[in-house]
N, C-alpha and C positions, 0 to 999 in steps of 0.2 A: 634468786631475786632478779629481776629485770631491768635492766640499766636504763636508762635516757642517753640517748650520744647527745652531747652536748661540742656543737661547733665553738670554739673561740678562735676568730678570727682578728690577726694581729700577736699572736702566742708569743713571739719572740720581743716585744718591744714590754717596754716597761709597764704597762695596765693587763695587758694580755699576759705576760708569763707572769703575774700578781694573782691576775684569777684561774692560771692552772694551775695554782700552788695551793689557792683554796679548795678547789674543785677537786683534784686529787687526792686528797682526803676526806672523800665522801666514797660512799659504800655503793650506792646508785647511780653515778656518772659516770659514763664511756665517754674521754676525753676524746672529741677530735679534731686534729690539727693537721695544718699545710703551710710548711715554708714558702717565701715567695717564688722558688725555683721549682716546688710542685703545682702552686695553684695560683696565679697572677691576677689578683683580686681587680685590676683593672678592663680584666678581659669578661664583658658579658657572657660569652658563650662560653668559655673556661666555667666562670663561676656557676651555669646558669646548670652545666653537664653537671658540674660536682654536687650540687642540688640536689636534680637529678639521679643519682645514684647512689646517693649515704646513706639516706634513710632519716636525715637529722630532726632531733625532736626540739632542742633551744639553742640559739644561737646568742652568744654574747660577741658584738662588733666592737673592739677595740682597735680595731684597723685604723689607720692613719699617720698622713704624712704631718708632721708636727717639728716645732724651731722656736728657739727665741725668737727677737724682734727683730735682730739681725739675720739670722734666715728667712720672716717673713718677711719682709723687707726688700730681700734680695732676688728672691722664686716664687712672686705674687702668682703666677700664673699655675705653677705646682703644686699650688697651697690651695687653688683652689680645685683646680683643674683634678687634680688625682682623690682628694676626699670628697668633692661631687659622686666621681664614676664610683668609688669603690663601695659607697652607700648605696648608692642609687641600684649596683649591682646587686648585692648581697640581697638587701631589703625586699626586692622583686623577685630576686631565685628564691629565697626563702618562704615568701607570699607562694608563690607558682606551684612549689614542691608541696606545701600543706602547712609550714612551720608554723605552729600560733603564737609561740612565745621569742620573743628576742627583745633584747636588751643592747640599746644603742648608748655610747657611750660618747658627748658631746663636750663641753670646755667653757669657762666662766664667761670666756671673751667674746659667747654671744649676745653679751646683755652692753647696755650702750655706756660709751665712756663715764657721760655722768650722770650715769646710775646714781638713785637716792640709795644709801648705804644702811644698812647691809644691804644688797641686793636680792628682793625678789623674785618668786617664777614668773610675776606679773609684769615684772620687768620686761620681758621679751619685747624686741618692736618698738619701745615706747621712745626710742630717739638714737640720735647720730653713735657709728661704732667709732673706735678706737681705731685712727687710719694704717697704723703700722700692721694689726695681722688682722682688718677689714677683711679681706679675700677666704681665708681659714674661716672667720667666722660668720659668715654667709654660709659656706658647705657646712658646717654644723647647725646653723638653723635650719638649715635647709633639711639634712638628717631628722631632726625635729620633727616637721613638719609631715615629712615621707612617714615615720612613724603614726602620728595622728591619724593619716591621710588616708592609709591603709585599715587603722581602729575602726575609723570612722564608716566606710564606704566597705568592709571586707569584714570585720565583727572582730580583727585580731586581736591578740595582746601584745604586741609591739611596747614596751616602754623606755623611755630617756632617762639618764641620770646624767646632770652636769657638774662634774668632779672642778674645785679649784685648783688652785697652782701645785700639782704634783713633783716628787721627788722620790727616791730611792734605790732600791735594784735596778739595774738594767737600764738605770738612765741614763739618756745622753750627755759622753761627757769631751764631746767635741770640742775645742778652745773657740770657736767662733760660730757655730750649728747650733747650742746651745741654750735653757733655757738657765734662768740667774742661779740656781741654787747648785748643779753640776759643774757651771763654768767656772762659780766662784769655787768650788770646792777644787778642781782642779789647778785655778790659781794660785789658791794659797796655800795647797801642799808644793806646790813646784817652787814656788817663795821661800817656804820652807827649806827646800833642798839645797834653793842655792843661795841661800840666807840672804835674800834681798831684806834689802830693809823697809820697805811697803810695798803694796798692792794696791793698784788705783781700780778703782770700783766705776762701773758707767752710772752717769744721772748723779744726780745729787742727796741720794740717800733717804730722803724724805717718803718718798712713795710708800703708801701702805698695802703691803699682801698680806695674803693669807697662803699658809702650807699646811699639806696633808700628805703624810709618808701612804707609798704605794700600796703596803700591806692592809690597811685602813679603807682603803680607796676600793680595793679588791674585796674586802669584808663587807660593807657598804652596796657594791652589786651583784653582790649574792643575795645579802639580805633584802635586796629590792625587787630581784628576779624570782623570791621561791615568795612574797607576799601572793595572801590570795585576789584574785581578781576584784574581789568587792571590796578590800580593803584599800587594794592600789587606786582603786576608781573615787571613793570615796574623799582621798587627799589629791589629786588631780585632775578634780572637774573644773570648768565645762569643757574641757578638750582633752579631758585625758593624758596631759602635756607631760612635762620634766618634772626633776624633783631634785633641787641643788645638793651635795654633797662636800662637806668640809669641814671643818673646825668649828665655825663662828668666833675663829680667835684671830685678830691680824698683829703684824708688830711692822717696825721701818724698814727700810731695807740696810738702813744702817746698825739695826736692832740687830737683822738675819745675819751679816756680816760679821760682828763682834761675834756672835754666838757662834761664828761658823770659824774663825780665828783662834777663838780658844776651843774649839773641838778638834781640827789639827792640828793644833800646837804652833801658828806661827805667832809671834812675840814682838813684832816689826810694826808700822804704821799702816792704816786704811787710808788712801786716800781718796776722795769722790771728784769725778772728770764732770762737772755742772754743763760742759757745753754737749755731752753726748741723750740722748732722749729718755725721757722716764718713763713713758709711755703713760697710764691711766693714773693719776692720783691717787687711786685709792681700790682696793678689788676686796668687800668681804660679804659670804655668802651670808644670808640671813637660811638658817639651816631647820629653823621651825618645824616647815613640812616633815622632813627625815624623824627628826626627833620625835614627832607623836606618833611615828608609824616603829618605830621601839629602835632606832639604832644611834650610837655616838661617839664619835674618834677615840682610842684610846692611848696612839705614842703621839709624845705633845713632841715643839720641835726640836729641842736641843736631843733630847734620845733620840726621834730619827736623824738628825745629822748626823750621830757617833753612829748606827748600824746602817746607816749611807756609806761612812765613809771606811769604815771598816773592810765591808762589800771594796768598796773604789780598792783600798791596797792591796786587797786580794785579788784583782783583778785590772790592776794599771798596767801589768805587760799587755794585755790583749787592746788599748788605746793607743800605743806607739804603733801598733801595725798598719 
């Protein structure tokens, strides 16, 4: 049987080692990967050689520099600055070398703060972002866009999927790098340990997400990457654009937090800091498009918190380093 190399760029980070985990138990996929110490996805001519000389037949882009709001916040310029080039990279060595197929992998937080809810693909453009990771989510439309652009003008199959608020394996679980559902997990087991008697939450708890464990997220751009071309086209006209990816299920963030309290075990108080930022009122995909193309989440969130956090205790020495 003759394999497909399949590039997944970004392997090691929480969506990339998600879909080598899928991918690896297929019978026809030659995995290939590059640490950032082998192939410096920022470097055009790096990426353009590796191109170049793989042979690669699909590439899945899950590369990027990613953070809560306090990270975006803090490295507006690196948020935009490094997921611009390493798109803008790949996406052109990959056009250059021959690749027809890739799968660009973008984030909720290209659609505008207030977005009519659930959120649309039509959404795109249609009004002001969310100013705390504003800069992130330009280079992600902008990925978008390179995708189309390429369809459109080169005959590829480039396509987007825009995953919501992920969590699971290989998240970050930074105490202040952080996105809300690792940092809180991190919290409130340390809470735990040192039996504080609460944990203060940032915002005022009100905010409504949506979460979708990484395993799901990974299942999701498979089954969007092996659709056939007529089927993909047909749920993403006229631009041949994105295709949202998540639940369709949101709860509060005070909601996530109790759930997230009683899945470590801590027994202490929540308390919410109202003067720290909530960021968007409200983030829930309207997941439509996916579902009539045959695919639909299957760990709701209390089970991926507990095999979230299971993963975290098996692997909290390697976060003191």
């Amino acid at each position: 049987m003759s394999k497909k190399r399949v590039f997944v760029a970004g392997h090691r980070g929480m969506v990339g080692s998600a879909i080598c985990r899928q991918l690896a138990q297929r019978q026809d996929v030659e995995l290939v990967t590059r640490s950032r110490r082998e192939l410096d996805l920022t470097s055009q001519a790096a990426v353009a050689a590796f191109f170049a000389n793989q042979q690669i037949d699909e590439v899945y882009l899950a590369a990027a520099k990613v953070g809560g709001i306090h990270a975006n916040n803090t490295y507006p310029a690196e948020f935009i600055y490094e997921n611009l080039v390493m798109e803008c990279n790949i996406i052109q060595a990959a056009h250059q070398s021959g690749v027809q197929k890739l799968l660009f992998l973008g984030s909720s937080c290209i659609y505008p703060k207030l977005a009519e809810q659930p959120m649309t693909e039509a959404a795109l453009l249609t009004g002001i972002l969310e100013p705390t990771n504003e800069p992130y989510a330009i280079a992600k439309i902008a990925g978008i866009k390179l995708c189309e652009s390429y369809n459109r003008q080169y005959g590829r199959d480039y396509r987007s999927v825009m995953p919501t608020n992920l969590y699971g394996e290989n998240d970050n679980f930074h105490p202040e790098n952080s996105h809300v559902i690792p940092a809180l997990m991190r919290r409130f087991h340390e809470a735990k340990l040192n039996n504080s008697t609460e944990v203060v939450v940032w915002g005022s708890g009100t905010p409504m997400r949506e979460f979708l464990h990484v395993d799901d997220m990974a299942a999701a751009s498979v089954h969007v990457m092996e659709l056939d071309s007529a089927t993909y086209q047909a749920h993403t006209q006229p631009m041949l654009s994105h295709i949202n990816v998540g639940t369709g299920v949101d709860c509060t963030i005070r909601e996530m937090a109790e759930t997230m309290a009683a899945v470590v075990g801590f027994t202490g108080k929540i308390v919410f800091d109202a003067s720290k930022p909530d960021g968007t009122p409200r983030k829930l995909m309207d997941v439509s498009r996916l579902a009539q193309l045959g695919w639909r989440y299957r760990i709701d969130l209390r089970a991926g918190l507990a095999m979230t956090y299971q993963w975290f205790l098996e692997h909290q020495d390697d976060f003191r380093k």
